[in-house]
N, C-alpha and C positions, 0 to 999 in steps of 0.2 A: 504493500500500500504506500509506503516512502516514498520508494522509485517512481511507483505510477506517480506522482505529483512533481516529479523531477525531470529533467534534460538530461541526465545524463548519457553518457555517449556508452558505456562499458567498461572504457579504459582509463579516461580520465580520473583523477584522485577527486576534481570539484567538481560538483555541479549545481545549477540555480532551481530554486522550487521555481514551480510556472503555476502551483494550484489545478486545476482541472481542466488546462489547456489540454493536454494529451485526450481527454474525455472527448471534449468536443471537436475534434481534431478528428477521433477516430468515428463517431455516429454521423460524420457531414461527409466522409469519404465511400466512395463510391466502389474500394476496393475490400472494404470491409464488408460493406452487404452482398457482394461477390461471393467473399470465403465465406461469410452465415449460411449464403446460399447453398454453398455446394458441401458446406459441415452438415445443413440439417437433410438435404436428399441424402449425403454417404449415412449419415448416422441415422435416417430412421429406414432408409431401403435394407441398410447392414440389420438392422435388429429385428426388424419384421423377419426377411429372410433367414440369417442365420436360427431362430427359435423355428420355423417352421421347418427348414431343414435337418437340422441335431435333433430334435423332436422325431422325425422321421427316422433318422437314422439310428437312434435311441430304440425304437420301436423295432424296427428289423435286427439290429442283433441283440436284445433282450429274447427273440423268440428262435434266435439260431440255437440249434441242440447241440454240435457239434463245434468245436472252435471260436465259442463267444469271447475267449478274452483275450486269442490273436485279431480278431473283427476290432476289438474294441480298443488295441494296441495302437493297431495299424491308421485308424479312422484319427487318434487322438496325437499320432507320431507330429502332423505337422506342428502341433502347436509347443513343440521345444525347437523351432526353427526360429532364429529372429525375424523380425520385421524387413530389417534389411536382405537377409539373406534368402528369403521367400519372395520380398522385389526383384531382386536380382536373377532369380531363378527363370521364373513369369516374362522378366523383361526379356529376355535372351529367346523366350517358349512363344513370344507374341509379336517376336522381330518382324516388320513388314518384309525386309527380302529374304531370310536364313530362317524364321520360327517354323521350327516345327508344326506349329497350327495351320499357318499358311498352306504350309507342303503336304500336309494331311488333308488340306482341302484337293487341293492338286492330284494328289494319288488316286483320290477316292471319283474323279470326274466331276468336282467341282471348280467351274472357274469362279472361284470368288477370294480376292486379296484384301483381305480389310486391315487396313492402319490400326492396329487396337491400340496404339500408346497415342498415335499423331492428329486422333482426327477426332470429336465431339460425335455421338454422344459415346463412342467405344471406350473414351480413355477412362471416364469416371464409371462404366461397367464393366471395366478391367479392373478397376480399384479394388472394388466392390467384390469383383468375384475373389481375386485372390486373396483378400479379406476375410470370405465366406470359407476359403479350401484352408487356410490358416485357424483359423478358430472355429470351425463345427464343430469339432475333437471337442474342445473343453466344454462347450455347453452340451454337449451330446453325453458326456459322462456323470453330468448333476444331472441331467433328465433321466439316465438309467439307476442310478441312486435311487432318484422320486418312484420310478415305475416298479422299483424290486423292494419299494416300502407296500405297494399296493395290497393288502391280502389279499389272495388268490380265491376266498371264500367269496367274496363278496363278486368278483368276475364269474363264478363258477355258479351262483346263485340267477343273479343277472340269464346266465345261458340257459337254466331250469327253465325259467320263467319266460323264454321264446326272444329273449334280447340279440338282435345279428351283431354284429363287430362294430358297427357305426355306432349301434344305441348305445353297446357296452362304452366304445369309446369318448362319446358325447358327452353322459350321464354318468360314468364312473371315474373311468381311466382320465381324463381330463379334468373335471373339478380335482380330485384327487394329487394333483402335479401341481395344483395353483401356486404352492410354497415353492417348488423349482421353478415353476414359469416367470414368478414376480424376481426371482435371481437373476435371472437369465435375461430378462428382458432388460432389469437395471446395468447387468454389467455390459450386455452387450450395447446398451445404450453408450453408455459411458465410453467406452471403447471405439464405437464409432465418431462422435463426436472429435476425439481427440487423439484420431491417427494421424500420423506423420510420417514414421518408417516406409510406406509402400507408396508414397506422393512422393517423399524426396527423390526415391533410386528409380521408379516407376516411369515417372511424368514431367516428373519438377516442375510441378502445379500450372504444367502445360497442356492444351496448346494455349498460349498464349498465360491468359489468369483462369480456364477455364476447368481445372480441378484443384485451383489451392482454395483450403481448408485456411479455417482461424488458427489453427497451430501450426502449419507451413507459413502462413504468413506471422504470425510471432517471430519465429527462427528467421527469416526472409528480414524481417524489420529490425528486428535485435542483434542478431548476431553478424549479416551480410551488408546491412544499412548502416549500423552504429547507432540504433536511435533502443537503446534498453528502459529510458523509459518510458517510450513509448510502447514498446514491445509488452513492457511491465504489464502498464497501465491494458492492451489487449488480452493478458494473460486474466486481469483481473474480470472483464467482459466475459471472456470465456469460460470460467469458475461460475457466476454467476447465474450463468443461459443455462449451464450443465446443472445446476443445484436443481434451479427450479423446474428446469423440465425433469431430473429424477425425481425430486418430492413429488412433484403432480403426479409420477409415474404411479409411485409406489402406492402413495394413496389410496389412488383407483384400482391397484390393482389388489392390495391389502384387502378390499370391502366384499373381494370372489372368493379368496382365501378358505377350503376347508379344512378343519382338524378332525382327524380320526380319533 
């Protein structure tokens, strides 16, 4: 909170308070409602999807009989990869002339070359996806947690009583996960909001400004520009968007919540 109210540069030993110039510096810039923009598309497409996906994938290897906790190893592996290093991976897999995606289009009788890093809207559904293949694993292993709390009576009752998989799933299996689901949603909330790792090496919150994030542009302002208290003072903006859109989350999502 100091810095935000300062000038300072990062390196410099002085600096002058400016009061809440930084403030109004950053809600009259046109570059900021840019990164909001493209923080709250990556952060609410990232949480929607990953919780319906890991959910998904939760579901199929809870019911595999043979080799559940190589299924569960394997799905969960990417997420001890860094950020950077699963950018990097991606970036090389979605080269427009050498990725192997391209060329798998090509094998297969498709002519189709799409720019996924260079061109709108591929680059921020490239984020996105490798985003999604990086962290499924870890919400996918609190949703089997949730689902192997479920007593098996009470699904087993459900079936007596003429329930198909949907009802069971609707009316059981889901209210039942609310306690994982409100986790999962917060973190994953959280997490999208304030990625960085796979914008820097990925895109460099290109083309143009058109995938930088409020925490690409932090770093971008602070550390490449020299302006830290400025940067500060957007880190404090950024804290605060993320507070209140988790508290609203939780809230809401606390009031579905049931206890066995």
């Amino acid at each position: 909170i100091n810095l935000s109210l300062t000038n300072w540069d990062g390196i410099s030993a002085k600096y002058d308070y400016i009061g809440l110039t930084n403030f109004k510096i950053i809600f009259s810039n046109e570059r900021f409602y840019n990164a909001l923009k493209n923080s709250v598309i990556i952060g609410l497409s990232f949480t929607i999807l990953a919780n319906v996906l890991s959910l998904i994938l939760a579901m199929i290897v809870d019911n595999v009989i043979i080799g559940k906790n190589f299924f569960r190893s394997m799905f969960y592996l990417p997420v001890l990869i860094s950020g950077v290093i699963a950018g990097f991976i991606w970036t090389i897999m979605f080269n427009y002339s050498f990725g192997i995606i391209n060329s798998l289009f090509l094998k297969i009788g498709i002519p189709l070359e799409v720019n996924f890093l260079g061109a709108m809207p591929h680059a921020i559904i490239s984020i996105i996806f490798v985003m999604l293949w990086q962290r499924g694993g870890y919400y996918m292993v609190i949703y089997l947690a949730g689902l192997q709390s479920i007593p098996s009576e009470l699904l087993e009752s459900a079936q007596i009583d003429g329930a198909n998989a949907i009802q069971k799933f609707f009316h059981i299996t889901f209210p039942l996960l609310s306690g994982s689901f409100t986790v999962n949603m917060t973190l994953a909330l959280i997490y999208g909001f304030k990625v960085f790792d796979q914008i820097a090496v990925m895109t460099d919150g290109g083309p143009g400004f058109a995938t930088e994030s409020i925490t690409y542009l932090i770093y971008k302002v602070a550390f490449a520009e020299l302006k830290q208290g400025y940067g500060t003072a957007l880190a404090l903006v950024l804290f605060g968007v993320v507070l209140v859109v988790t508290l609203l989350q939780v809230v809401i999502l606390k009031k579905r919540e049931v206890q066995l």
